[in-house]
C-alpha positions in Angstrom: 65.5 115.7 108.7 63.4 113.3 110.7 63.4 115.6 113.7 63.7 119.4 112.1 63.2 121.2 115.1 66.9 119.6 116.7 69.1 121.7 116.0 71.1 119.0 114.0 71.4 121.0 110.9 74.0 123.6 110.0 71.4 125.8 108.8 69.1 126.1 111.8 72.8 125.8 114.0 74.1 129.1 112.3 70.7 131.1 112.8 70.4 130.0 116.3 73.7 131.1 116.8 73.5 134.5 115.1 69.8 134.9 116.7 71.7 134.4 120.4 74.5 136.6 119.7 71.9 139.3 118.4 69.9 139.0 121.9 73.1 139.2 123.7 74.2 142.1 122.4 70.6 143.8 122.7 70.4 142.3 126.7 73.2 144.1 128.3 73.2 144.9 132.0 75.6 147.4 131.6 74.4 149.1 128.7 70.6 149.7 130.9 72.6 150.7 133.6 74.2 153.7 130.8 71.0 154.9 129.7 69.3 155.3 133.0 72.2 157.2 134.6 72.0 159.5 131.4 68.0 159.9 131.8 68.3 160.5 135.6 66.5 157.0 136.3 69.6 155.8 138.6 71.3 158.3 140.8 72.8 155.5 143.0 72.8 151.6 143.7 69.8 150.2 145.2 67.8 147.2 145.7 66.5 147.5 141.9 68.8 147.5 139.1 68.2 149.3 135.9 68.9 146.1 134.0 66.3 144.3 136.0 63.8 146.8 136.3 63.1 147.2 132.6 63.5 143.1 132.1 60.8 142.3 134.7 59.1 144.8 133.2 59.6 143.5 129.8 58.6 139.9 131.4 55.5 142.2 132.8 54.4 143.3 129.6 54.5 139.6 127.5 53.1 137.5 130.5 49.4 137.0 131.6 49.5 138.6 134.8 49.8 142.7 134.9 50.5 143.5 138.2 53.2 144.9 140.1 53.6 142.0 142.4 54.4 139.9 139.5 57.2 142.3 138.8 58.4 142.6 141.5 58.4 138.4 141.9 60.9 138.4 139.4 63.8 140.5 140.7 66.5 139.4 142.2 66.8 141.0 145.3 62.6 141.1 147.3 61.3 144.4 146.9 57.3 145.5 147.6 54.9 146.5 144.7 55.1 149.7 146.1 58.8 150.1 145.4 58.0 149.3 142.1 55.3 151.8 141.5 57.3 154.4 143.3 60.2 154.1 140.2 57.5 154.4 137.6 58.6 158.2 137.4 59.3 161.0 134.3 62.7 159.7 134.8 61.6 156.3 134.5 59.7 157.1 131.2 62.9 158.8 129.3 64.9 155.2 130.7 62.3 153.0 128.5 62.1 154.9 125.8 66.0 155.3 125.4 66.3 151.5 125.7 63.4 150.6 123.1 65.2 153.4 120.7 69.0 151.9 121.2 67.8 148.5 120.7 65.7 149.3 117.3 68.6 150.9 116.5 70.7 147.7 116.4 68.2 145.8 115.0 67.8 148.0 111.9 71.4 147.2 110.7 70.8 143.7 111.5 69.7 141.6 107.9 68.6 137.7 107.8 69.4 135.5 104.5 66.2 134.3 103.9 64.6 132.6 100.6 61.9 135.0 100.9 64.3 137.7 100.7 66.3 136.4 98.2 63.2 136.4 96.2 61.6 139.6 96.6 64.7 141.2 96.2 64.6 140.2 92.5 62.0 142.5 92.2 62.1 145.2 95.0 64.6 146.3 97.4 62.0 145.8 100.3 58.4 145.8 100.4 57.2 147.6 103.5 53.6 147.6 105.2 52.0 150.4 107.3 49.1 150.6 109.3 48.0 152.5 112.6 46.4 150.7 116.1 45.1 152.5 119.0 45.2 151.6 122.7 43.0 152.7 125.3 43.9 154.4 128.4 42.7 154.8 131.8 40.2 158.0 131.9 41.9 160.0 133.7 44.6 160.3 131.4 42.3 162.1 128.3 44.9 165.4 128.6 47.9 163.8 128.0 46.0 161.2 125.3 43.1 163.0 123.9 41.1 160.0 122.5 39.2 160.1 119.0 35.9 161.2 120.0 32.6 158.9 119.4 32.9 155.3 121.0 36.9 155.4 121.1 36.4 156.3 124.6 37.9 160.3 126.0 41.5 158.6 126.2 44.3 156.5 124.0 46.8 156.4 122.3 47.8 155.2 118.4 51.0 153.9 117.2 52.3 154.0 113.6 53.9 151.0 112.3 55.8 149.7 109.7 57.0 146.1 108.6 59.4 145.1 105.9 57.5 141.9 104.9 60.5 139.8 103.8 63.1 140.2 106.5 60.2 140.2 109.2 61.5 143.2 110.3 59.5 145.7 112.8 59.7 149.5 112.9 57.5 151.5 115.1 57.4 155.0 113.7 55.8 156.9 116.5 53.7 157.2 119.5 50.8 159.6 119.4 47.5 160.9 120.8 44.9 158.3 119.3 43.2 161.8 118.1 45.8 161.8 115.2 44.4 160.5 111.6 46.2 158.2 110.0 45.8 160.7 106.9 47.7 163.1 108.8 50.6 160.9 109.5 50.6 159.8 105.6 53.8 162.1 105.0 55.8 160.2 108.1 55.0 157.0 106.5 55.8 158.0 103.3 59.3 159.4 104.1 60.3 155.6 105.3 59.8 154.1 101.7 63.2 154.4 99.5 63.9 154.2 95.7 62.9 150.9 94.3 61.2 149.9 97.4 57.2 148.9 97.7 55.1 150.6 100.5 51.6 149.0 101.4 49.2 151.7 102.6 45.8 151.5 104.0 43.3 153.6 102.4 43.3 155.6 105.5 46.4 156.9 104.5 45.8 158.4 101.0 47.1 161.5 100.4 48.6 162.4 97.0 51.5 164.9 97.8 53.0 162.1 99.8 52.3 159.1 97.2 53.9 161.6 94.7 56.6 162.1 96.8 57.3 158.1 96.5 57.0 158.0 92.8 59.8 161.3 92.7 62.5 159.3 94.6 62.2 156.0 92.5 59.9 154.1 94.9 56.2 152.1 94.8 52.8 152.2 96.4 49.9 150.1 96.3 47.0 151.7 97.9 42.9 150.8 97.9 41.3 153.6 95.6 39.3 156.0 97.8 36.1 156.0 96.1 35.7 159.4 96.8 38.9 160.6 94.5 38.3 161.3 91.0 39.4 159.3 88.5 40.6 160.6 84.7 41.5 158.9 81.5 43.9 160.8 79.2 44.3 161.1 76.0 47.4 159.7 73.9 48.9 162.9 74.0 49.1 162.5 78.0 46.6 165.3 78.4 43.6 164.2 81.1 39.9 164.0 79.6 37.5 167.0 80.6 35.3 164.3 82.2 36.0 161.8 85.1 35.6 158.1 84.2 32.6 156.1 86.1 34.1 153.3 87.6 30.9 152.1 89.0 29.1 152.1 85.9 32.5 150.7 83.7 32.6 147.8 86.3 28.8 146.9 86.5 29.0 146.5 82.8 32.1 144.4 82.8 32.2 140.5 82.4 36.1 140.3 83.5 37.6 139.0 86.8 39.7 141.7 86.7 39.4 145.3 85.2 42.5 147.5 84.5 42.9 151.3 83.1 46.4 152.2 83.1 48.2 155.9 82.9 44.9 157.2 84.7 45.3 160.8 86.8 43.4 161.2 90.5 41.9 164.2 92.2 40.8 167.3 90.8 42.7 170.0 92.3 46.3 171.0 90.8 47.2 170.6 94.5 46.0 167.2 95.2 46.9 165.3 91.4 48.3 161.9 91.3 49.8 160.4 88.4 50.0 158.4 85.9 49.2 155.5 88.0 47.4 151.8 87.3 44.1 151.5 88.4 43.2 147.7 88.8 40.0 146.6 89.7 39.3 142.9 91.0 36.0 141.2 91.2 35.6 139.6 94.4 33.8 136.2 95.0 30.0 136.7 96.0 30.5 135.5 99.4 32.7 138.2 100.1 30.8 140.4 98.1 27.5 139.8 99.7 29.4 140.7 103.6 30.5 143.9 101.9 27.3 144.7 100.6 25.7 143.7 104.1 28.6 146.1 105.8 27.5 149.1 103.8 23.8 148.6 104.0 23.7 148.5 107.8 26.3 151.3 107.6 24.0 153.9 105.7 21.0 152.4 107.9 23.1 153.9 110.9 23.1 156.8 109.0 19.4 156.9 108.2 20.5 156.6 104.4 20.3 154.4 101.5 22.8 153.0 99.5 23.2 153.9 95.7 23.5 151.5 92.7 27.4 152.9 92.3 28.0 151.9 96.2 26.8 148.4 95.9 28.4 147.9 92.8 32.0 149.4 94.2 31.2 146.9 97.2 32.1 143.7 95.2 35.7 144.9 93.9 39.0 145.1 95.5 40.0 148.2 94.0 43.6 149.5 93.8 46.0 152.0 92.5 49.6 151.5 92.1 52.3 153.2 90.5 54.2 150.4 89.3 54.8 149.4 85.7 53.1 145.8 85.0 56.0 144.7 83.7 57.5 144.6 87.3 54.4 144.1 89.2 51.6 142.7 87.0 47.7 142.4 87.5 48.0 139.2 88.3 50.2 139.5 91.1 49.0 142.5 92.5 45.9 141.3 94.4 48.3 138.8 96.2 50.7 141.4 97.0 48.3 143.8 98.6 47.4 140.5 101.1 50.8 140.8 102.4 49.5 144.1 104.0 46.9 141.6 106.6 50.3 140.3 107.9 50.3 144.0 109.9 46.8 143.3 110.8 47.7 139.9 112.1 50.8 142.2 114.1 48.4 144.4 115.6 45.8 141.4 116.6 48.6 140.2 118.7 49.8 143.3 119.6 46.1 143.9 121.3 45.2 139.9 121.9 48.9 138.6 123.3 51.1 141.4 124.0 47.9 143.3 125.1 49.1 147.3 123.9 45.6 148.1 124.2 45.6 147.5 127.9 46.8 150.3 129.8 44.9 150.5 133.1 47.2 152.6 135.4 46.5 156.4 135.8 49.8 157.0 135.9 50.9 158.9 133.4 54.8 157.8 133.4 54.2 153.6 133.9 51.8 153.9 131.0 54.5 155.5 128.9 57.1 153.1 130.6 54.2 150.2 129.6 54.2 151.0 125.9 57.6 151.4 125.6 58.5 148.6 127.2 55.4 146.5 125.4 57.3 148.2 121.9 60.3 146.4 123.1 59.1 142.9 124.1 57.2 143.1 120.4 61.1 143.9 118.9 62.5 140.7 120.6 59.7 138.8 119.9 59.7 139.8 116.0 63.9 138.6 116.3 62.8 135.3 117.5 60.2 135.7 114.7 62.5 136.3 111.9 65.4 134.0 112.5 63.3 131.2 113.4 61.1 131.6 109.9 64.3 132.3 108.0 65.6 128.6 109.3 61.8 127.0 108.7 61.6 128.5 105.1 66.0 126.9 104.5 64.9 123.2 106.1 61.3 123.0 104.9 59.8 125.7 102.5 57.4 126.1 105.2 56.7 130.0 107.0 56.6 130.4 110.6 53.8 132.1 112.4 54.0 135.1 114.3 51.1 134.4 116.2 52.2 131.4 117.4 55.6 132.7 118.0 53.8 135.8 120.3 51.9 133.1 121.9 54.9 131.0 123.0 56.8 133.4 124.1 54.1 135.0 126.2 53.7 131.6 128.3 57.3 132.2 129.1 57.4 135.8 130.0 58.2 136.0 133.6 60.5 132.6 133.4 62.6 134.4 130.8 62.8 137.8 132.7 64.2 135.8 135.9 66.5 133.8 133.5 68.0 136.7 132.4 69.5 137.9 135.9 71.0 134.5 136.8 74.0 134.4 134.2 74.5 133.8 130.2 75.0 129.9 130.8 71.7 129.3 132.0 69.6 132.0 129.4 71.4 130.4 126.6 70.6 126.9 127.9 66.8 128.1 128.2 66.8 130.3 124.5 68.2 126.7 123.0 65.1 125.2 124.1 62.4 127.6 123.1 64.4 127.6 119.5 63.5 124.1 119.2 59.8 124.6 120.7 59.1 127.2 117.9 60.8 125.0 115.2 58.7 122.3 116.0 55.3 124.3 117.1 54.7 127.1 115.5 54.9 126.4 111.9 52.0 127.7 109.3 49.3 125.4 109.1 47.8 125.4 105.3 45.4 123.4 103.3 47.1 121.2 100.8 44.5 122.4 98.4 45.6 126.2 98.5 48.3 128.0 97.9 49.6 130.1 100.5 50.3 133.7 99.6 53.8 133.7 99.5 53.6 130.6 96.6 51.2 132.8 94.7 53.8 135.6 94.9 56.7 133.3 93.9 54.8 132.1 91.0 53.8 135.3 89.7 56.9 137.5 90.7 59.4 135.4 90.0 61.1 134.3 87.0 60.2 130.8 86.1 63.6 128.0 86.1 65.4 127.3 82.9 64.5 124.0 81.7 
């Protein structure tokens, strides 16, 4: 196509279509109006709807403005800022959280046919990333979200994520006290990766009893070796060595790009055992290396320590343990799958940069729950622009869309859409036609000609070269 981002083409035509009767059925006046009777939000008709109350704030939450007046500009019916602050209530709270949880709901039977599916598919039945990020909150509100201590600040709050990479799909797992460690909240990750699916952990997250419980129901993990964790070769009768290996001192003495010891154990306790798994060491390039090294020196400086040989050697690998066979996932491919996991990282950045969940300035305990909530909610809508208009990019072009771009766009349009949506289907679908085409055409990947991206190092690894 000369002009890709018209929707001239069947493809882009279907996924617009199936993308506008997905936010129809997810933007339902009457289905608001439901859950805040049930909550106790809406005891009789007023001046404020439940349907527009949570849009506008919705609209709130993804524009550039956070004030009330700017809520309250977008309702239909005039209403002061103090009206609106008055319904920021426990009821309130309950309202937003009902509607965030209906609406993931739905969009957790919801699949896209994408090429990047397709793909992955061949070789797992999802790959899912999970991370942690924490928000601050106002002072004031350190008893209800106990902060973590140090420079965190005495309040916030941390939500667990998780992303299925190929569908683009979002799942926030839960909303906690930012005092809760993301090795603590290992098992609730865990539980959300199925048989012959891939989870992507953080090193944050290692905890063996939950890894193990992955590789007892048939599913994956890749996951940066603690360097802390023991490390045991065993012997061909599958019995571990007496002795833990030196990693440190095996890789300083290596001349290989990438080091591998396969059916190793980790930890030393009966309790805390893990294994067999692949341990697969990559040399990263001196730039990269030297940073690291840099990081760690300043970090024991801090510390009023020094670092040791074994450290600064550690420094310059990507290190990580996996527990699947190489002949499904092999060395080669690893390193570029475990990139996949900065997509979540590039989530979160948005999250705090354009959806700002890390600004929560009220002290009112129920409009910052009704902020998150509803902020959990724009992020949902925005990742089903997200995924339909990438799915239609990768069909027409080969070409990924960017979610930061995507967040972006539809940020400059927050309030607009929030009023749209109060003045009749005609005119929002009108308006959602025309940001389709705006994200077709603006917020492709940008990528150096001279570099693969990461998803064409996964296809030519994963994937099963063509018959000749």
């Amino acid at each position: 196509m000369n002009e890709p981002y018209h929707l001239c083409g069947s493809i882009a035509l279907l996924m617009f279509n199936t993308l506008h009767q997905r936010l129809t059925q997810l933007i339902q006046p009457h289905r608001a109006q439901q859950l805040a009777k049930e909550h106790g939000w809406c005891q009789r008709q007023g001046k404020i709807s439940a349907f527009e109350f949570l849009f506008s704030a919705l609209g709130q939450s993804s524009a550039l403005n956070l004030t009330l007046n700017a809520q309250a500009a977008t309702l239909s019916q005039p209403v002061s800022r103090q009206a609106i602050d008055q319904r920021y209530n426990l009821a309130a709270s309950a309202f937003f959280q009902a509607a965030f949880q209906d609406a993931l709901a739905q969009s957790l039977t919801w699949k896209t046919d994408s090429p990047m599916v397709r793909a992955l598919q061949q070789c797992f039945k999802a790959v899912r990333l999970f991370d942690s990020t924490h928000c601050h909150c106002a002072d004031a509100l350190a008893k209800i979200f106990p902060g973590c201590g140090g420079g965190g600040g005495p309040a916030g709050l941390k939500v667990l994520l998780s992303y299925e990479y190929a569908s683009g799909q979002l799942h926030p797992l839960a909303l906690l006290p930012a005092n809760c460690t993301d090795q603590g909240l290992a098992d609730q990750a865990a539980q959300h990766v199925g048989p012959g699916e891939l989870g992507l952990f953080d090193k944050g997250f290692y905890k063996a009893q939950a890894l193990k419980a992955i590789q007892e129901r048939g599913g994956f993990f890749v996951i940066p070796w603690p360097h802390g964790v023991s490390v045991y070769e065993c012997d061909t009768a599958g019995q571990r060595k007496a002795e833990p290996l030196d990693i440190g001192a095996a890789l300083q003495a290596s001349t290989q790009a990438c080091v591998e010891w396969n059916g190793v154990e980790l930890g030393q306790a009966l309790s805390s055992r893990l294994g067999p798994v692949r341990l697969v060491a990559y040399r990263l390039p001196q730039e990269n290396a030297n940073r690291r090294r840099a990081q760690l020196r300043e970090k024991c400086r801090t510390k009023g320590r020094q670092p040791t040989a074994q450290g600064l050697e550690l420094a310059g690998w990507l290190i990580l343990l996996t527990n699947a066979p190489g002949q499904l996932l092999p060395a080669s491919a690893l390193s570029y799958v475990y990139r996949v996991r900065w997509q979540i990282e590039l989530v979160f950045k948005q999250y705090k940069g354009v959806l700002r969940l890390d600004v929560l300035p009220s002290q009112n305990e129920h409009r910052v729950r009704c902020e998150v909530w509803a902020r959990l909610l724009t992020t949902l809508l925005t990742f089903l622009w997200y995924q339909h208009t990438n799915a239609a990019c990768l069909q027409l072009h080969a070409v990924e869309i960017s979610f930061a771009k995507v967040a972006r766009l539809l940020q400059q349009q927050g309030h607009t859409l929030a009023s749209i949506l109060f003045t009749g289907r005609e005119r929002s679908e009108s308006e959602f036609r025309r940001i389709w085409k705006k994200l077709l055409k603006l917020a492709r990947k940008e990528r150096q000609p001279s570099r693969p991206t990461t998803w064409e190092n996964l296809c030519a690894f994963l994937l099963p070269a063509p018959n000749p």
